[in-house]
N, C-alpha and C positions, 0 to 999 in steps of 0.2 A: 790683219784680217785672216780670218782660218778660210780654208776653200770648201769645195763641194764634191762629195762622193757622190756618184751617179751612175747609169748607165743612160741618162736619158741628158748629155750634156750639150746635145744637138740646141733643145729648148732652151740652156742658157747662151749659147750665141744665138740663136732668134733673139733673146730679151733683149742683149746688147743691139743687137742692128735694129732692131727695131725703133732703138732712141734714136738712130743716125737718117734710118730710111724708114720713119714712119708711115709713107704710102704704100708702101708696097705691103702686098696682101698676103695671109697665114702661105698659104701654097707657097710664095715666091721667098717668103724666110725662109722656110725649113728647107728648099731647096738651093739656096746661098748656104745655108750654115749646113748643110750636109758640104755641099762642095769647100766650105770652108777647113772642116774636117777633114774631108778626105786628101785635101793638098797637104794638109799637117801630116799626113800619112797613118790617119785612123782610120780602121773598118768601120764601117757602119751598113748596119741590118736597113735596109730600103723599106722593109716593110714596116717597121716600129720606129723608124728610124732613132735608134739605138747602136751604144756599142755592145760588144762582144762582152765584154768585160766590164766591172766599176772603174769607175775614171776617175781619179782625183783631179780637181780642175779650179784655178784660182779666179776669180772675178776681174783680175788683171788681163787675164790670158782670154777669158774670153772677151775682155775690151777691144785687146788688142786684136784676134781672127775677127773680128766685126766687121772694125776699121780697115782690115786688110780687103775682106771682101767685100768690103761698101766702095771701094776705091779701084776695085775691078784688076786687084795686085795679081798676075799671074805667075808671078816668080815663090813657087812651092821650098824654097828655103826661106821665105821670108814667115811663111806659114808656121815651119817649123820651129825657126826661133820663136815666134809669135808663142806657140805651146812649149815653148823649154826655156824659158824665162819668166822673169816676174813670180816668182812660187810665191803661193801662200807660205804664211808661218809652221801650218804643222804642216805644209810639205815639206819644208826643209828639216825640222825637228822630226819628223817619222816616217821620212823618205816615199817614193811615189814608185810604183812600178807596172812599165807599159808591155807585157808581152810581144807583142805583135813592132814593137820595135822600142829598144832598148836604149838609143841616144835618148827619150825622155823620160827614162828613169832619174830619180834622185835619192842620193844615199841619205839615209838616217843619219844624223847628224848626235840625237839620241838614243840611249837605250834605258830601258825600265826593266826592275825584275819582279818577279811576285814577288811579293811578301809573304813572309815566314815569318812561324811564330818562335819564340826564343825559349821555350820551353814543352815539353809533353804539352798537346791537350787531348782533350778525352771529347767526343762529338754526344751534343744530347740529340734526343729527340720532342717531339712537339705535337702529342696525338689531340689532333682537333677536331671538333664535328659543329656543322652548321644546322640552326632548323630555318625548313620555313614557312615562313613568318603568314602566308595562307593556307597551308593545308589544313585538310577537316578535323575535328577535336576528335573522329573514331580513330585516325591515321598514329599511327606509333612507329617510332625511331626517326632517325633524322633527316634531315635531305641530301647530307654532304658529308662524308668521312674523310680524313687527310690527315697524312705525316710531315712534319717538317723538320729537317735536321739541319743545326745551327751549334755554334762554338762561342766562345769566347776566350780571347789568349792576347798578352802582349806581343807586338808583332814588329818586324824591322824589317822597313822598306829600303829599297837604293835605286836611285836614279842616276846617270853619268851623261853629261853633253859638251861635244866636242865643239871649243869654240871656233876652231879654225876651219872646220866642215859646217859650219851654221853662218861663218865670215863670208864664206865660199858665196853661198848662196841667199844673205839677205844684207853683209856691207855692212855698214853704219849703223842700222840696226839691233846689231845683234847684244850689244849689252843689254837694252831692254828687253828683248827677246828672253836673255837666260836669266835675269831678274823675273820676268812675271812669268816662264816654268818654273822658277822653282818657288814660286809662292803657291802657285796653282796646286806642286805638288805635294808643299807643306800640310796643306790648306783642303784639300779634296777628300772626301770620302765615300766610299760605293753606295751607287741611288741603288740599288736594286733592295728590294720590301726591306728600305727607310721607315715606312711609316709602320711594319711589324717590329721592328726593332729600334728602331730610334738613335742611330748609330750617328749624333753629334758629338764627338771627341775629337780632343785637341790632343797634339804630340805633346809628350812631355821629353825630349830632348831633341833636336835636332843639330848635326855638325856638318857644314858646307866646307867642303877644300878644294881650293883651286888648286892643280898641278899642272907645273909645264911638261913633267915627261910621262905618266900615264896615269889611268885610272885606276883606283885601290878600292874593292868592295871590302865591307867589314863583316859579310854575313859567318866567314870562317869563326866569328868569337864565338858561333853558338851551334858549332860541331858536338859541343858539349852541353847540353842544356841544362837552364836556368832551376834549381833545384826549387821544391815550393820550401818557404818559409814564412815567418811572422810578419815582416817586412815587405811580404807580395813577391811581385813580380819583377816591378819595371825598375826599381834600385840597383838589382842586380844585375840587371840588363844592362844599364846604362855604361856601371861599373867594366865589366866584360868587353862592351864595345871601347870604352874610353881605352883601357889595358891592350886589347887587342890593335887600337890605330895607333899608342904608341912602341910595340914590338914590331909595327911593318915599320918603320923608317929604317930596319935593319935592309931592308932591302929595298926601298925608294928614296927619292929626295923628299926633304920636308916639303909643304904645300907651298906655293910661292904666297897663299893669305889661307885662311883659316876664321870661318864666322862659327860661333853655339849658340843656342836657343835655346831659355830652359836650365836646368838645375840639373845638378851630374854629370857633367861634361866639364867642369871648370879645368881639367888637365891639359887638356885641347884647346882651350882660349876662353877669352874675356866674353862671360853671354851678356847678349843687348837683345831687345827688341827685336819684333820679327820684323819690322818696316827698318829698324835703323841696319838690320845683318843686310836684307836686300838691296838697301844702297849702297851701303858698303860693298858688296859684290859686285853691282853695275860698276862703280869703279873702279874698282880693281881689274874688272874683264877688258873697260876700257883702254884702262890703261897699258895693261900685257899688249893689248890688238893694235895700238897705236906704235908700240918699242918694237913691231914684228913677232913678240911668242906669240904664233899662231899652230 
């Protein structure tokens, strides 16, 4: 389960204690679940009761500060563990940070880069004008002028997640975990003006590598970019990248597994299915987490 960014996380411990102490009245929640907070050693604003800051907060953790203060727990490290335990999944996958005190921070377990595109592109623009649709037939020009500037390019993305900082913090979990990110990330593409553009595409190659001793991004293959020819784009792309991950073994260990997706990648291993590479990887993570490579 993902958790909840907020600044208003007081309300979700009211929601919890109110399953456990449903007699007691709005006033006497928020003033449990403020003091439930503040034994976790969060600020909270009296007047909004609010924090200071957004709060990433898991459904677990506010279970558990409910239960604590339904039980009338006055031992404020119990509090504490109460909110530095139990993370949500993208807490531990995008890490959590508490200014105001640092023991409930959690490290990113992942890191994501933009994507880049693997050749020149050249940016258009998109001069539009709206009318409308009741002004009087004397009325002339339009209701609405605008620019929009938009590209299109083949682009290569890289994502990297540390199994053993994701083991840290959800356990037994975690193969499933780094199976369904990296379908997510296979799989996902930017909602912003979707329906101006229509931007439903599939990758056309994908290469998953596990490594026991570090991460290797491949964007270096496109220091040089992808020259235009008859052929497009993403041929050459592919090519580049495939060449370029097998020159870094000069300098890493081969991947303990290796999954491809897709066509153009055959150099780099056997392509399957994007459901049969994801289990394949759940086990493989398994298996590493279980032998200690963590």
């Amino acid at each position: 389960a993902v958790g909840v960014r907020t600044k208003k996380i007081v309300g979700m411990v009211e929601e919890e204690l109110k399953k456990i102490k449903p007699d007691l009245t709005d006033k006497e929640l928020e003033k449990k679940a403020m003091t439930a907070l503040s034994n976790a050693g969060l600020k909270i604003k009296n007047a909004q009761a609010r924090t200071d800051a957004l709060m990433l907060m898991s459904k677990k953790q506010a279970q558990k500060l409910a239960e604590l203060i339904a039980e009338d727990e006055t031992d404020k490290k119990a509090y504490k563990a109460a909110l530095a335990n139990e993370p949500s999944v993208d807490m531990a996958l995008f890490g959590r940070m508490v200014a105001s005190d640092p023991s409930l921070n959690y490290d990113a377990a992942c890191q994501v880069a933009h994507a880049v595109s693997t050749h020149e592109v050249q940016t258009e623009f998109d001069y539009f004008t709206a009318v409308d649709d009741l002004s009087s037939d004397d009325t002339a020009g339009a209701g609405h002028l605008g620019v929009g500037e938009f590209n299109s390019s083949t682009l290569y993305r890289y994502a990297t997640v540390s199994c053993g900082e994701l083991y840290r913090s959800l356990g037994q979990a975690t193969p499933e975990v780094v199976s369904a990110f990296a379908k997510a990330f296979i799989t996902s593409m930017p909602t912003g003006k979707q329906n101006s553009y229509a931007n439903d595409t599939l990758p056309d190659g994908v290469y998953i590598a596990v490594r026991t001793d570090r991460p290797v991004s491949l964007v270096p293959a496109f220091e040089s970019p992808v020259l235009p020819s008859d052929q497009g784009y993403v041929r050459r792309s592919l090519e580049k990248m495939a060449s370029y991950a097998s020159d870094c073994e000069a300098f890493v260990d081969e991947p303990a597994a290796s999954f491809v997706i897709g066509k153009g990648l055959e150099d780099l291993g056997k392509p399957a299915r994007l459901s049969d590479a994801l289990e394949q990887l759940r086990k493989t993570v398994a298996d590493l987490l279980s032998d200690g490579e963590q």
